[in-house]
N, C-alpha and C positions, 0 to 999 in steps of 0.2 A: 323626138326628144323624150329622154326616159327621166323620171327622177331621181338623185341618185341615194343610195342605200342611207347613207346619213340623215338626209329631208325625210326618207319615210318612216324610219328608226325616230325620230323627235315627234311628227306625227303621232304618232301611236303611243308617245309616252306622256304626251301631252292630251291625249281623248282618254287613257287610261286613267289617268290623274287629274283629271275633271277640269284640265286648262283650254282652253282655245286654241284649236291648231292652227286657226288659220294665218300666223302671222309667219309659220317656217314657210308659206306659198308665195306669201307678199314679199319676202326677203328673195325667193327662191326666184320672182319676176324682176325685182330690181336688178339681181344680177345677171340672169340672161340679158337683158334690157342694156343694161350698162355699157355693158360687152360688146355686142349688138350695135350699140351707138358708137363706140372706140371705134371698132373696127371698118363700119361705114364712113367713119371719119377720114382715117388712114388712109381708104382706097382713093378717096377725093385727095387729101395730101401726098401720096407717093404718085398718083397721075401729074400732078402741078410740078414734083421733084423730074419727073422721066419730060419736063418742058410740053405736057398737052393741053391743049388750050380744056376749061373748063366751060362746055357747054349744056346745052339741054341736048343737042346730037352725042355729043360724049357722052351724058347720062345714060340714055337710051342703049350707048354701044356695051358702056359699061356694066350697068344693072340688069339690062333686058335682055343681055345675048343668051343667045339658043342653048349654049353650052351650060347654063346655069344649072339648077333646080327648078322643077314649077313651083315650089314654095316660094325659093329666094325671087322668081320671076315677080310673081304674082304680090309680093310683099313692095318689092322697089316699083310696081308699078301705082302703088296704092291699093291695092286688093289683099286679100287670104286666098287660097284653096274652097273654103268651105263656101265662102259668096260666092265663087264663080260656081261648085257643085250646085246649088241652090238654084243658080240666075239658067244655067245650062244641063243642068242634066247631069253632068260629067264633070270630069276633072283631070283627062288626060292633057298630055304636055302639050297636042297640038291645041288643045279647047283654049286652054291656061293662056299659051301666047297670044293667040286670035283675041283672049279676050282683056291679057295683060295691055295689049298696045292700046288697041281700043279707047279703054277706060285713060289708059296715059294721057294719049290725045284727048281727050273730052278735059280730062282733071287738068290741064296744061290752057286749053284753049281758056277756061272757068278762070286760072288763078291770072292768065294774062286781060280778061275782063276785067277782074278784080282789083289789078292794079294800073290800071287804067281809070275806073271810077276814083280810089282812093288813095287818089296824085299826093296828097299830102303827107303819105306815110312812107318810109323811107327805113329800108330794115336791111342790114347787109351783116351774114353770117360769116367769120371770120375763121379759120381754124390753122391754127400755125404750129408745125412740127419743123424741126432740124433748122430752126431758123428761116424756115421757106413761111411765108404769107400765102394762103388762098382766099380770097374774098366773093362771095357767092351775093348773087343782086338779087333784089324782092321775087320777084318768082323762080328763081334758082332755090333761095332761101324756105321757097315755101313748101316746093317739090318735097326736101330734104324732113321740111318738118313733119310733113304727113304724111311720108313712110315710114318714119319715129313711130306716128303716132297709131297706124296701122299694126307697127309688128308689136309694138305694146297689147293695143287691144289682140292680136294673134296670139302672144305668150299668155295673155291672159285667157282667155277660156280654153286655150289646150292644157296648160298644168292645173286649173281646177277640176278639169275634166279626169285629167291623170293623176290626180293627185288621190281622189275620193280611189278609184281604182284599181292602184298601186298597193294603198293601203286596206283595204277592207279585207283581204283573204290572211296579211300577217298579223290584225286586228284581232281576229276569229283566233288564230293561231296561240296568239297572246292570251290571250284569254283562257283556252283551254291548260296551257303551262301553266299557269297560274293555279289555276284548279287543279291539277296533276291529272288532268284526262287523258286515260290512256290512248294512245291513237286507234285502237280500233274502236274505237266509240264518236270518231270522227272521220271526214272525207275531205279534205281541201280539192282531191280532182276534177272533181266537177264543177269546176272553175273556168265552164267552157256553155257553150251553146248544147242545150237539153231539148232535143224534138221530139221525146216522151212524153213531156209535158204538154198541159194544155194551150200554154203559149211559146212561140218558139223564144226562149231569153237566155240572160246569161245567170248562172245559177250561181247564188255567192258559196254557200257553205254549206254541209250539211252533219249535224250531232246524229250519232249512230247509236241503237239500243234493240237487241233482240230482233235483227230484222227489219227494224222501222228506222225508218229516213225521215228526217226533222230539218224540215229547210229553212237557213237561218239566212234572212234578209238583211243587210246592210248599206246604211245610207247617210254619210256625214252633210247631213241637211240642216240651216238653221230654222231660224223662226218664221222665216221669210216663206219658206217652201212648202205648204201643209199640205200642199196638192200632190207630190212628193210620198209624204206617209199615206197619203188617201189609195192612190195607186199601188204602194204595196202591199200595204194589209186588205186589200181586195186578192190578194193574190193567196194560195192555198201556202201562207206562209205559219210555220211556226214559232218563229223566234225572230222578233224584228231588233235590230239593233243599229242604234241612231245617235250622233250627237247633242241635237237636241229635241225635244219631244212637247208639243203642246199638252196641255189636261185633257182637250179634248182628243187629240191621238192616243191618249194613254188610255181616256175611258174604250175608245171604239175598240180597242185591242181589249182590254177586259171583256167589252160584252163579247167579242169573237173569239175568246180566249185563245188570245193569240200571248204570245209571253213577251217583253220588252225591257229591252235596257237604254236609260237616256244615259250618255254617259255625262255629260254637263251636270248632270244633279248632284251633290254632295256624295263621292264613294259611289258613283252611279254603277261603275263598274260592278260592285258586290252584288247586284240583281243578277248576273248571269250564272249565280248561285241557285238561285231559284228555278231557271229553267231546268238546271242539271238536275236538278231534286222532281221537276214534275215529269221530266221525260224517263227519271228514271236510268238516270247514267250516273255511277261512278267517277266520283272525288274527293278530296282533302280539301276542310277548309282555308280560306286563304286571311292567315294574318302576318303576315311579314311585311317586308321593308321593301316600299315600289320602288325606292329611289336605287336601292340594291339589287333588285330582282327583277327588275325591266331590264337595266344595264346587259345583267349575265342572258335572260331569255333572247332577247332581241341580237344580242351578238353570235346565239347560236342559230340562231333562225336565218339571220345571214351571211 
């Protein structure tokens, strides 16, 4: 799943202009999510319309045949991909099935316990399309909601993951338009895994002068993650660039003179003025109109 060009476009003009991006992710999961659930819904309503009885063997046929995806498997059994990479080593489609049913069977035997002990509660999920009724009984019900609740938490840490990702190399990008650096004083290619380096990683960006390579780190991190900036600026970085930045990340980079920009700080963005000035690369200072000239950069960038 990629994000598409308009989430990252709003991104970037919302970490430029010192807003909060994270609520184009939260919108961006509701509607995967939403979707997600429609369409889970339908397949249980259009089996009820083609007259097939709704079982837990029908679920099985339905959500866990072999024809699937090992995502889609893996999700309608209660699981992700990444648990089972974790629990097994692998994540191939035979591991995924083996260990989709598995857990099925376990979570099925758990919620049939369940409602067995707590005889008094009485929950039947409804879903009615073209005038057809489907009615789903407490552990049918329950199957339904905890693969909801599985592929939620799934959307969720794969577009924060891709979200930081997506955006950091058009970030950089931005930034330099803005400045009016000329591209040979910049490298976005190496936007790739660097085993010159000390450690084998992925290299965000790098500002270009006379030969020297300035490697600029980037990390849409909040308050929460200090551990985060600790691990970069250990890294032979020159220019860290962050959403948000403690005092004490700001000092450690000072004493390592390391350059930074938070961008959450008032105009946070105008400190990457500064690095351009200490690496000694060519610019124009930047006072114009963000609301005007995000628009035009970012529509050419994609």
């Amino acid at each position: 799943m990629t994000l598409t060009d308009q989430i990252i476009k709003n991104i970037i003009t919302r970490l430029v202009k010192s807003q909060d991006y994270r609520i184009e992710i939260v919108n961006l999961i509701n509607a995967e999510f939403l979707q997600f659930a429609v369409d889970f819904f339908k397949k249980i309503a259009y089996a009820k319309l083609d007259s097939e009885e709704i079982t837990i063997d029908w679920y099985k046929r339905t959500f866990m045949d072999d024809s699937l995806s090992s995502d889609e498997i893996a999700i309608n059994s209660g699981l992700n991909k990444k648990t089972i990479s974790n629990m097994y080593g692998t994540a191939t489609k035979t591991v995924v099935i083996e260990a989709a049913n598995e857990h099925f069977e376990s979570l099925y035997s758990s919620i049939l316990s369940l409602v067995e002990i707590e005889r008094e509660i009485d929950l039947t999920l409804t879903i009615k399309m073209k005038g057809v009724s489907v009615d789903l009984n407490v552990s049918e019900s329950l199957i339904v909601i905890n693969t909801l609740a599985v592929k939620r938490a799934a959307l969720r840490g794969g577009l924060w993951s891709t979200a930081g990702k997506s955006a950091e190399k058009y970030l950089m990008l931005t930034l330099c338009k803005l400045y009016q650096v000329d591209e040979k004083h910049f490298n976005a290619s190496h936007f790739v895994k660097n085993k010159g380096k000390k450690v084998d990683r992925e290299i965000d960006f790098y500002l270009l002068n006379d030969g020297k390579e300035y490697l600029c780190e980037v990390k849409l991190m909040g308050k929460g993650n200090p551990e985060s900036a600790d691990a970069i600026i250990a890294r032979d970085t020159n220019l860290f660039v962050a959403d948000t930045l403690s005092q004490q990340n700001k000092n450690q980079c000072e004493q390592l003179g390391i350059s930074w920009v938070a961008l959450r700080d008032n105009e946070g963005y105008k400190r990457f003025k500064l690095a351009l000035k200490r690496f000694g690369i060519q610019h124009k200072d930047y006072n114009g109109n963000l609301d005007e000239d995000l628009s035009e950069i970012l529509n050419k960038l994609f």
